[in-house]
N, C-alpha and C positions, 0 to 999 in steps of 0.2 A: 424347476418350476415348483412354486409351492402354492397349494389351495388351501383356502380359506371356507370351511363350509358352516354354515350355521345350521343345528341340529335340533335350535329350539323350533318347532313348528309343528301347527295341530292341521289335522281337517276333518272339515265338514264339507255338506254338501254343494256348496257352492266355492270350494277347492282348497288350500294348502295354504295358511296363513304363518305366514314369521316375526317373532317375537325379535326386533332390533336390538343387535347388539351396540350400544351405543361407543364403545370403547375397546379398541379390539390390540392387544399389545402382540406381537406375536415375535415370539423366537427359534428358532430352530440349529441346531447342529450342522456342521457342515463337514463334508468331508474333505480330508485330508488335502487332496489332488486342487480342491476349487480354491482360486483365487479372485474373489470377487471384485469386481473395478465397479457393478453400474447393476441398480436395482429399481425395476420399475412395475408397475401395474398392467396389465393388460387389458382394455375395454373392447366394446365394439366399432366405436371411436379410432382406436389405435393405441402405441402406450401411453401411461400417466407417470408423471411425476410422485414418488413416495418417499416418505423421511426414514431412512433408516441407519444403522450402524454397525457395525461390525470386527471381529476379532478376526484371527489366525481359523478359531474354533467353531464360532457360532456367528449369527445373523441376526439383528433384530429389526423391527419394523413395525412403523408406527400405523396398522393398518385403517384406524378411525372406526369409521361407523360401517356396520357387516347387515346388511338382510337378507340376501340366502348364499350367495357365493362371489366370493373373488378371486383371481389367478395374478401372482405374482411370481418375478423373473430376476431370481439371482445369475448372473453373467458374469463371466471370466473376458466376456471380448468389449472392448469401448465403443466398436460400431454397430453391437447387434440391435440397439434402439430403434437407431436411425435404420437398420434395414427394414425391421418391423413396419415402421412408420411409412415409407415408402411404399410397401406391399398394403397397405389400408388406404392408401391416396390411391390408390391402380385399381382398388375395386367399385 
């Protein structure tokens, strides 16, 4: 799993305001052991579709626009999507 937090945000009294990242590239390291097949987003929805790419080493991902958080799902398995997506249709 990797999250996405935005850490631009003020408040006042009437609560917790996020400055939009318009453009969010994000890369990260991977280790060794994972061998990625299938990267997706996770909403309340169920998963999303994301652009991403990848080496041996590293992961990248074209996360777009960020206002306070998002969770994304590097996977090693080709079915864990579709399990995901099923467990979101049931609730």
């Amino acid at each position: 799993m990797i999250f996405a937090a935005n850490l631009d945000y003020y408040h006042t009294l009437q609560g917790a305001w996020f400055r939009p990242i318009q453009s969010l590239p994000l890369t990260v390291e991977l280790p060794a052991w994972l061998k990625v097949a299938d990267v997706f987003e996770i909403t309340p929805e169920g998963p999303r579709d994301v652009k991403w790419s990848g080496t041996r080493e590293s992961l990248s991902i074209d996360a777009g626009y960020l206002t306070d958080v998002r969770i994304f799902v590097a996977s090693a398995a080709h079915g864990l999507r579709s399990e995901i997506a099923s467990r979101a249709l049931r609730r």
